[in-house]
N, C-alpha and C positions, 0 to 999 in steps of 0.2 A: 846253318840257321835258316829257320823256313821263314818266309815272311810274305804276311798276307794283303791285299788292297780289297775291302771291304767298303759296300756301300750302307750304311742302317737306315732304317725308317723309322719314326717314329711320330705317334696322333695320339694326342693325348685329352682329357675329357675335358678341358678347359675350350677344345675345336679353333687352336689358333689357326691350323693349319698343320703339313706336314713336316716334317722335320726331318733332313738328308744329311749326314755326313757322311764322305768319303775318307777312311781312314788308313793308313797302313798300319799295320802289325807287328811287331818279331819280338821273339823271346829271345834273351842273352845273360840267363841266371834265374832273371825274371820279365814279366811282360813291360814292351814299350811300346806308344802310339803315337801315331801325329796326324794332324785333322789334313788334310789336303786339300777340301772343298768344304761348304755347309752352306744350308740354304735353306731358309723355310717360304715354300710354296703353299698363301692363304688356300684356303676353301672358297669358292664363288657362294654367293647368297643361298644360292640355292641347293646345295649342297653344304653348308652350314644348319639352312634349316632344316633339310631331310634326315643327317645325322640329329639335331636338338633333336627332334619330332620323333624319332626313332626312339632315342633314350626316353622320351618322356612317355611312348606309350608299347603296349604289348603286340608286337605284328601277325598278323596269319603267318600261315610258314610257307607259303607261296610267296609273298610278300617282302618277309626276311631274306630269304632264297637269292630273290630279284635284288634285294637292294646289298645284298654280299658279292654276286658277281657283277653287279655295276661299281660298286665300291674297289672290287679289284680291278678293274680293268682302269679305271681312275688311277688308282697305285703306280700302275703301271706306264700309264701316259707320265703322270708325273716325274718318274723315274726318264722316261724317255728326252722329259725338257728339260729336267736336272745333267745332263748329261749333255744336251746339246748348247746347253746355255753356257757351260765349265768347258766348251770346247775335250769331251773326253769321250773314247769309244771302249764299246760293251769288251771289246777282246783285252782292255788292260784291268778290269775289276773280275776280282775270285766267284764273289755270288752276292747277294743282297742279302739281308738279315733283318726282315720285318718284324717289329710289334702287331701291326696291325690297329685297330680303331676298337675299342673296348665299347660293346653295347649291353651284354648281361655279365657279371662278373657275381655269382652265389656260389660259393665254395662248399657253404654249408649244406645245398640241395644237389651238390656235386658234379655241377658246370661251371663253366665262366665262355665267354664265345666273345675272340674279336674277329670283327669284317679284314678280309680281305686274305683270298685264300691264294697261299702260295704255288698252288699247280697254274693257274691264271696267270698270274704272275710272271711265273718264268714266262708262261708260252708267250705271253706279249712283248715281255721285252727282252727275250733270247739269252736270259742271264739267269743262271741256277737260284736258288734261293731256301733261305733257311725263315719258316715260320711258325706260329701255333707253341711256342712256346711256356705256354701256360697248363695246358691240358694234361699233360704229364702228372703235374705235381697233385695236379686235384686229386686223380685218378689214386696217385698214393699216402691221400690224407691229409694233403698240405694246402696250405689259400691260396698256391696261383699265386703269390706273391709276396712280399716284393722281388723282383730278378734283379734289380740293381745295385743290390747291395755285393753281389758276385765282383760286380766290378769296381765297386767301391774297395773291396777290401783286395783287388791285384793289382789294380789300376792306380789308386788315389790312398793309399794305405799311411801317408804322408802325416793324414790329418785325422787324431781319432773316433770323428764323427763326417758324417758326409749329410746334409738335409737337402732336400730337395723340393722347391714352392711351386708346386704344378698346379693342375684341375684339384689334387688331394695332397699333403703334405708329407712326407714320409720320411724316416732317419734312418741310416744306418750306425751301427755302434761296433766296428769291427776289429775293435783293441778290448773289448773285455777278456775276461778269461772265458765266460758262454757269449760268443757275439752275438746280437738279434738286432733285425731292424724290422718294423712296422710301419703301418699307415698310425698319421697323427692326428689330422681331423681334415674336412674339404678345407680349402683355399679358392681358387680361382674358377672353379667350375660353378660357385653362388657368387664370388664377387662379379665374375664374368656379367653374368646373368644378370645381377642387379644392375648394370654399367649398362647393358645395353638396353633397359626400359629407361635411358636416359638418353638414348641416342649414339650413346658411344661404344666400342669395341670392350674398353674396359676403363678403368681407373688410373689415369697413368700418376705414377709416382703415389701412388693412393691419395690424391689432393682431394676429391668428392668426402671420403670415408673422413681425413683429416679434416676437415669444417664440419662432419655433422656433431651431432648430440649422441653419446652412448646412452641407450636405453637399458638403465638398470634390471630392470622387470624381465626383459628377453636374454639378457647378458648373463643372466644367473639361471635360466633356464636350460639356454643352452647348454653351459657348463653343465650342469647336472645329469646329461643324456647319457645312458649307461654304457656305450662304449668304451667313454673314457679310462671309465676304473677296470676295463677287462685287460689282460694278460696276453703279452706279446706269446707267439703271435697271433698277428689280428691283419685285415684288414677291411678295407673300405670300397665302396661300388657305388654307383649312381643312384642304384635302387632305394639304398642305403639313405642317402638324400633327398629322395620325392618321398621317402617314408616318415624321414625326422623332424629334417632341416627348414624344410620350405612348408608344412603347416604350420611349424613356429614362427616364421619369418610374417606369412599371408597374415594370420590371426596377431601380429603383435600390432597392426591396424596404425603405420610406422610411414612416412616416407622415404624413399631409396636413400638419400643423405644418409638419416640415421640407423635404415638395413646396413647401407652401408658400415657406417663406422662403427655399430656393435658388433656386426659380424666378422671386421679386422680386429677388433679388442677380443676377441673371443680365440679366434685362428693363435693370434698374438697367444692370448695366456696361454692356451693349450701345449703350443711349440715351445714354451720357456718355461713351463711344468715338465715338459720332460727331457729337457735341457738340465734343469737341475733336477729331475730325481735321479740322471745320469751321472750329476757331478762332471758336466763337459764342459773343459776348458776353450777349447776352438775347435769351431765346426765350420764345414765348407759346405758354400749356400751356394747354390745352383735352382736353373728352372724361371719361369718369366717373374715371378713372385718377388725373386730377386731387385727387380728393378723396381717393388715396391718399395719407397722413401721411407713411408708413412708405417706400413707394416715391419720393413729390420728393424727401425725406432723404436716402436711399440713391442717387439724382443728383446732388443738390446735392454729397455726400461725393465723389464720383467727378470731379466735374467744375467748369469756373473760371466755370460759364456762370450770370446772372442768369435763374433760371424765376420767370417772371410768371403769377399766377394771376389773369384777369379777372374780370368780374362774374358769377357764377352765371348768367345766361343764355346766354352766351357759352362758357362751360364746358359747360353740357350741349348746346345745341342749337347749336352752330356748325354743326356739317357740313346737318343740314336747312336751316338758314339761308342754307350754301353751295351745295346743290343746288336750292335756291329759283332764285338766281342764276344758274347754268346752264343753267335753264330763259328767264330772263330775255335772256341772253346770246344765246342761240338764237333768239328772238323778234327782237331787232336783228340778226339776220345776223352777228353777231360771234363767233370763236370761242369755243368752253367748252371745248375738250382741248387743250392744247398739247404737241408733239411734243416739248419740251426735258424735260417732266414723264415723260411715258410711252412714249418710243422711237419713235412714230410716224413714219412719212413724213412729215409734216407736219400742221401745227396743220388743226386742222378746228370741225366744228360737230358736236356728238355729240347724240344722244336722237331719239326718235320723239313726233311731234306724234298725239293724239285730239281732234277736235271734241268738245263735249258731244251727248249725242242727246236 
């Protein structure tokens, strides 16, 4: 029996910060895991706003260049103080297994680029590393995502839906007879946003959104945006958002209270629209979204479906836990993207391998 000790990484567009699980590995029929460490390491201000400011506008390519190898090299510190702070050395982990930080993600013009490149990486922190796992898929036709439903369905296969409430909301469906999972609309990357033109990180427990006023007029607007009614698979990108989402939001001439709360009642109907068009009895909620009160509520209300909240590790660090995996997968020659998830030609093996130097 091989069994692996994997560190993952994962940033996601919501910019809590980083997210590190340390996992082992082994198969005995089928795959098992257990988290050994986890740790999410904020962003400082200033590296908060250089990622926002990044997403929100188009960089020279000198520019992007610069802020992709300070971005790794960042990766890399931070790996190095996840590691000194857990008391653990580089000679007992296999390799890292980065997401990386998602700043273009267009499938349809046949890129997606996230910061933080795995040859840097190793060299800084003397530990192999598996990254760039998106690029693959584009390349054979498919959206670069979702990757997580890979592990939904070896990992977590328990529960016939797996949702996930990040920066974007996503499901997988990995008990049909055709599995698919998608993106389902933003979540956290606009509530974020609106939370913090109030001062605050975010929404906790969604109490701001819970006292506003839903605004009928934008509530029905959003619903309406043609995403919705398209055909898995699909997904979502930031782009996607400074395109739709947020001229909606600026022109509904609205205070954050009520952004607020229409745009959790929206999130809300979207995820329990296709909770019941799946006819899903229990799904497993994961991702910070989870800890919103106000938002499972406003699900629960909408829909017939049991949402399961796991254990606090599971909740915050699934998806690094999952791209730990990936990495893992990749190492046995066995796929990590499969083409029923992300329109591909066919299942493949996604990510780029770096020796340590």
């Amino acid at each position: 029996m091989k069994q692996y000790r994997v560190l993952g990484l994962m940033s996601g567009t919501s910019l809590d910060g980083l997210d590190l699980a340390l996992v082992r590995f082994s198969k005995v029929q089928r795959w098992h895991f257990q988290i050994e460490a986890a740790q999410t390491l904020p962003y400082s201000e200033n590296w908060h706003r250089r990622l926002q400011n990044a997403l929100d506008s188009t960089l020279p390519g000198s520019e992007l260049a610069a802020l992709d190898a300070e971005y790794s090299a960042l990766l890399a510190q931070k790996v190095n103080t996840f590691l000194a702070e857990n008391s653990l050395a580089k000679k007992d982990i296999d390799f890292l297994s980065s997401h990386g930080h998602t700043l273009y993600h267009q499938p349809g013009r046949g890129f997606t680029l996230q910061l933080g490149k795995g040859a840097i990486l190793s060299s800084l922190t003397g530990i192999a590393s598996w990254s760039d796992f998106r690029t693959a898929d584009i390349a054979l036709g498919g959206q670069g995502a979702p990757l997580v439903p890979v592990g939904d369905a070896l990992l977590f296969d328990a529960y016939p839906a797996c949702l996930n409430l990040g920066g974007f909301s996503n499901i997988s469906l990995t008990s049909l007879d055709k599995p698919v999972a998608f993106d389902i609309c933003p979540v956290n990357i606009v509530l974020n946003r609106l939370a913090n033109r109030l001062g605050k990180a975010y929404d906790a427990e969604g109490r701001i959104a819970a006292r506003g006023e839903v605004d009928n007029t934008l509530f029905h607007r959003l619903e309406a945006l043609p995403y919705y009614s398209e055909k898995a698979p699909k997904s979502l990108g930031t782009e996607w958002v400074s395109q739709y989402i947020w001229p909606l939001l600026e022109n509904a001439n609205l205070g954050e209270d009520a952004l607020l709360a229409t745009f959790t009642a929206h999130a809300a109907s979207q995820i329990a629209n296709t909770l019941k068009q799946h006819r899903v009895p229990k799904v497993l909620v994961s991702g910070g979204g989870a800890y919103n009160t106000h938002l499972i509520r406003s699900i629960e209300k909408r829909c017939g479906s049991q949402l399961v909240l796991p254990n606090p590790e599971i909740i915050a660090y699934k998806e690094a836990l999952i791209f730990a995996f990936l990495g893992v997968l990749a190492c046995c020659n066995e796929p990590n993207v499969y083409a029923c998830f992300t329109g591909a030609a066919n299942d493949h093996i996604g990510g780029s391998f770096h020796k340590a130097h």
